[in-house]
N, C-alpha and C positions, 0 to 999 in steps of 0.2 A: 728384479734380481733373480738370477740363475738357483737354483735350490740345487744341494748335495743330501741325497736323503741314504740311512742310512737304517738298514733291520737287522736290530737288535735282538728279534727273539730266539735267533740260533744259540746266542751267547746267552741269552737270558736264562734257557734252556739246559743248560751244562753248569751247574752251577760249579762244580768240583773241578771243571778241567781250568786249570793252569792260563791254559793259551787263550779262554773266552775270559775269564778275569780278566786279563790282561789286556784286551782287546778295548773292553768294555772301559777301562781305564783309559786308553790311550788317547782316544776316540774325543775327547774334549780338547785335546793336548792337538791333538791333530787340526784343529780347525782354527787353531792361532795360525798354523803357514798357510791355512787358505781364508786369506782375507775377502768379503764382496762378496760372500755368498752366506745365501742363508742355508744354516744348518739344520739337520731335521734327523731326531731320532724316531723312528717309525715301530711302534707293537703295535697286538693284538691281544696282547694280555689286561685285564681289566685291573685297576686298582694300582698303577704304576706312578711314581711322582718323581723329578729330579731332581736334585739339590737347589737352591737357590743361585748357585754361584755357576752353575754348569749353562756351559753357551751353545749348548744345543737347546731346540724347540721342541716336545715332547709330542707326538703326534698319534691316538691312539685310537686304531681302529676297531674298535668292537660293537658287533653286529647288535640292532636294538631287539630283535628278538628271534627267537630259536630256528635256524632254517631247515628245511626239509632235505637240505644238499647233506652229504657227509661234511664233519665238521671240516678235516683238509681242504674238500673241495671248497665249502663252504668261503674259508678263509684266504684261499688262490683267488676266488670270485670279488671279493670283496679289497686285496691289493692290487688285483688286475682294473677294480672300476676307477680308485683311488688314480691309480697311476695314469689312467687314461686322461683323468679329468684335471690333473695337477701336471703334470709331463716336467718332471725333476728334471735338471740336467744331467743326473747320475743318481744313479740308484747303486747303493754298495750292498752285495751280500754272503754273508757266508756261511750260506748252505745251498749246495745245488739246488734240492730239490724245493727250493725258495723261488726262484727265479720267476720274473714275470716272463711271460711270453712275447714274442719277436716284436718291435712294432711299439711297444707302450716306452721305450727311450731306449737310453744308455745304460749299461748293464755293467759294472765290475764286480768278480766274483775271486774272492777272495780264501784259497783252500788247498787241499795238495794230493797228490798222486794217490795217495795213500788213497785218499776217501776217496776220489772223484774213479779211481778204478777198481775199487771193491762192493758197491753198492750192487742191489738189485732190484731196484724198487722203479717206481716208475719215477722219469723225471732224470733216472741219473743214467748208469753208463751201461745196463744190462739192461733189456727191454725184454729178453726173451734168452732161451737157453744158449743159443747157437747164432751170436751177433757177429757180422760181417767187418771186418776190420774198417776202420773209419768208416763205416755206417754212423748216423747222424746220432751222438747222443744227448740228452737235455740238456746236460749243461751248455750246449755249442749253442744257447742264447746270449752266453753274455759277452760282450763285445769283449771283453780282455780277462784273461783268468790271471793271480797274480798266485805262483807258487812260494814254498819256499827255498827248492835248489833247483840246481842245472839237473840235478838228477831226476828229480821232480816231472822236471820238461822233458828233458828227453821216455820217460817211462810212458806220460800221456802222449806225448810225438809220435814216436814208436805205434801206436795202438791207432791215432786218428792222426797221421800226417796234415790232414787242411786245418788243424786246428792250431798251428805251432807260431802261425805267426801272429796267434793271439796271447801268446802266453809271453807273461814276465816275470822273470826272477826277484824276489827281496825276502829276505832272511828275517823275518820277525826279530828282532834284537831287540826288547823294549824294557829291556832290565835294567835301572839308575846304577848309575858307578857305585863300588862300596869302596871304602878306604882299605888298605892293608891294616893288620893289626899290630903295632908294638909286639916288643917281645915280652914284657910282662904280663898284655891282654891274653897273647897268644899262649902263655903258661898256664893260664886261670882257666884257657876254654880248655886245653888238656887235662887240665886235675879233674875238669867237671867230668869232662866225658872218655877221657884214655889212661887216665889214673897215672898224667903226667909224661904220658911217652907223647912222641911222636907217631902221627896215625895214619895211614891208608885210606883213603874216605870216597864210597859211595853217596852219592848226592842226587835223590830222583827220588820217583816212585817206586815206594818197593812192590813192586809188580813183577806176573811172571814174566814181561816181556823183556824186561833187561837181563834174564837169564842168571839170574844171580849162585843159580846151585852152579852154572859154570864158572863165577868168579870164584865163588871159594874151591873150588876145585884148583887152579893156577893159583890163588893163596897159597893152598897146600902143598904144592909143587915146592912153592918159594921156601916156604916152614921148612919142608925139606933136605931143599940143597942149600939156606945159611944159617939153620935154626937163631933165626933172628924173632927178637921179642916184638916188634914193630907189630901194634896191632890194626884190626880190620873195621870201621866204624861205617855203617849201613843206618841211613837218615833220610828220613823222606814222607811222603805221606801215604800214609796207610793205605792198601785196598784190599779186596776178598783174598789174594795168597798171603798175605800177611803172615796170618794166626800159621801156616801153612807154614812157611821161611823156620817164623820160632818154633815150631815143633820140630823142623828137621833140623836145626841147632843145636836140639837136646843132645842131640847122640854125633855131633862132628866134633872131629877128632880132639882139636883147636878153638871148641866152642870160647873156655877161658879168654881168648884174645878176641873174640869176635862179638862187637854191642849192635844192640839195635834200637833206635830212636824214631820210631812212625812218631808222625802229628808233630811235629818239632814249628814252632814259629818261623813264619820269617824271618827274622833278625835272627836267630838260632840257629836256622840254618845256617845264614850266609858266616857266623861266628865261624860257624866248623870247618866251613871253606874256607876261610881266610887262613884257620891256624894247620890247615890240613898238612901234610907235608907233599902228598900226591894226591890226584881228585882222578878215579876212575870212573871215568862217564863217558858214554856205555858202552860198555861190552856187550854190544846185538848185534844180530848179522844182517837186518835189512834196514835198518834207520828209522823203522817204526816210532820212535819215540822225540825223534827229531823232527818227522814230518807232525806228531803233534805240537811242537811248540814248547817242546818239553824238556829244552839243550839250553835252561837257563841258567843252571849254576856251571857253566861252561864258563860263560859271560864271566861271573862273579869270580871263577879261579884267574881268567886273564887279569882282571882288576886288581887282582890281590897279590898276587903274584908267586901262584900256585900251579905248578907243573900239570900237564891232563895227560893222562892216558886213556887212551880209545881204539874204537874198534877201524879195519881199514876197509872201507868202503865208502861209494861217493859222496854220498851225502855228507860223509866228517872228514873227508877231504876237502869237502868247500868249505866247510864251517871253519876247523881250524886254518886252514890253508899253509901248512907247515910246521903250526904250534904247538903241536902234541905228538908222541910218541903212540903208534899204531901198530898193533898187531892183527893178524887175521882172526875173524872171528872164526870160534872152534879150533881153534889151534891152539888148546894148554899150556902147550911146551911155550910157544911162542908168548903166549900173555905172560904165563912166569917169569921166562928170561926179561920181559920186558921190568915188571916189577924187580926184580934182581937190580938191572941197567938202575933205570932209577932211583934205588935203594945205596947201590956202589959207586955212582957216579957223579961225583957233583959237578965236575965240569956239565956235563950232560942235563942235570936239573936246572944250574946256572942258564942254561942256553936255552930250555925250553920257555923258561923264565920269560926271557928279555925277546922271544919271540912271543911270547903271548901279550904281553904290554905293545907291541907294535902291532898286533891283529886286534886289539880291542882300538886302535884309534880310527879302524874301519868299522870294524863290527860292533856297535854302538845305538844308542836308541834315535840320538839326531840324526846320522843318516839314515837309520829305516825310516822316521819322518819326512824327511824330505823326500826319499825316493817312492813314497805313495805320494806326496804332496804332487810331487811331479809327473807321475803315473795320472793323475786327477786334473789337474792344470792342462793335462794333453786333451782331453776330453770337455773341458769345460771353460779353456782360452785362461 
């Protein structure tokens, strides 16, 4: 029986990111559409155990006693002998600089633009100061790299042309449907958190990357020109700019209409989604937060059937592919008018609406299953 092995210590490794969670949950979930093979969770970390009910095989490499190598190298050594000696049908991994070396099988690496062209380390895509454009870089071990957009592909394309007809597109969507909420749930989550209005609602990590001083900025715009009470609700999970955010709240203009909720639960969150009236996510200018894996309460507004407003650029052009209303990013005026549009418009709400319920019946967790399942089947018959 063919083996699908699969290392898990990238994700192990990230305990806070969103997108290795997620992974790590799917990852059982995914081995019901690949029946006939044996499944194999593969670390290096000692003291690890699965659930009982989990249909992967736990396979855990650790060395019996201290080597003389450096520990990385040590542990390259040690999945390199592993894999020689077992020759998996596929090996999944997602972290370049994981990757076994040419020759030990099938290799699927599973990552994005973002990482695989900002590293410097050895292994990934900088070897040295002054690299030759498609000059050979580590990751161009693994037989198929699987992004998560076109934009994705084209930015690695772009850099190493022989590498492109390795690459495949699939959008991580592994978020379960939420229901919409009534109208009397959707009242309760408003008194909780908007003091009964109607809200505007950031949904992410409140981090510098989603540029949030520039949302409230196009907020302010909007305050502006319809001195509307419509307040501003920023929910997500906390990180180092945080404390940073609420400090510079103290003294905006508009603080009164502006909440903030780090660490909120899951279900909590997705409440706020459902009862939002508009879900602005994100307002970034290079997709940084999408190529994390980090575009899920995206998912939960199409489900719910909550309007997005976003930034325009490639990457949320493929995601939404029509269902959200797009401004350029750093363009104030333009984000403003757009929250205005939205705020005066209900045809225009109406219709963002009933396009997002028609983009969720693509962008969905069963088809990102099946299109790895198939991705994997290509490789493994």
């Amino acid at each position: 029986m063919q083996s699908i092995v699969y290392h898990i210590d990238p994700l192990l490794e990230e305990p806070a990111s969103i997108q290795a969670s997620t992974w790590l949950e799917a990852i059982p979930e995914l081995t019901g559409l690949l029946p006939g093979f044996r499944h194999i969770a593969l670390t290096q970390q000692a003291g690890l155990a699965l659930e009982p009910e989990n249909p992967l095989e736990l396979v855990s490499l650790v060395p019996a006693k201290p080597s003389l190598l450096g520990s990385a190298q040590s542990r390259q050594q040690l999945l390199r002998a592993w894999l020689s000696k077992h020759r998996p049908g596929l090996f999944i991994s997602f972290d370049p600089e994981s990757l076994p070396p040419p020759g030990t099988g099938n290799t699927l690496l599973i990552s994005s633009a973002l990482t695989l062209l900002s590293r410097g380390s050895k292994g990934s895509v900088f070897s040295g100061l002054f690299q030759k454009v498609d000059s050979v870089p580590g990751f161009s071990a693994a037989n198929v790299i699987v992004v998560p957009s076109n934009a994705d592909k084209n930015a690695i394309s772009e850099r190493y042309p022989s590498l492109t007809n390795k690459i495949e597109v699939i959008y991580p969507a592994f978020q379960e449907p939420i229901e919409p909420l009534g109208w009397s749930q959707q009242e309760q989550v408003k008194l909780r958190y908007s003091g009964g209005r109607d809200y505007f609602l950031f949904a992410g990590e409140l981090s510098e990357e989603h540029e949030l001083i520039e949302l409230l900025r196009a907020y302010s715009l909007l305050k502006k020109w319809l001195m509307t009470g419509m307040p501003l609700v920023l929910a997500g999970a906390a990180t180092k700019y945080t404390p940073t955010l609420e400090k510079l709240l103290l003294t905006y203009k508009y603080r009164t209409d502006v909440s903030v909720y780090p660490d909120l639960e899951s279900s909590e969150l997705q409440e706020l989604v459902s009862a939002a009236y508009a879900l602005l996510w994100p307002l970034e200018p290079n997709g940084r937060e999408l190529a994390k894996g980090n575009g899920y309460p995206i998912e939960w507004a199409f489900n719910a059937g909550v309007p997005v407003l976003g930034s325009d650029i490639p990457a949320m052009n493929e995601l939404v592919s029509g269902a959200a209303l797009l401004s350029s990013p750093g363009d104030l005026q333009q984000q403003a008018h757009s929250l205005m549009m939205i705020y005066k418009d209900e045809q225009l709400r109406n219709s963002l609406i009933a396009k997002g319920r028609e983009r969720i019946i693509q962008l969905n967790r069963h088809n990102t299953f099946m299109a790895y399942a198939s991705v994997v089947r290509n490789f493994c018959g």
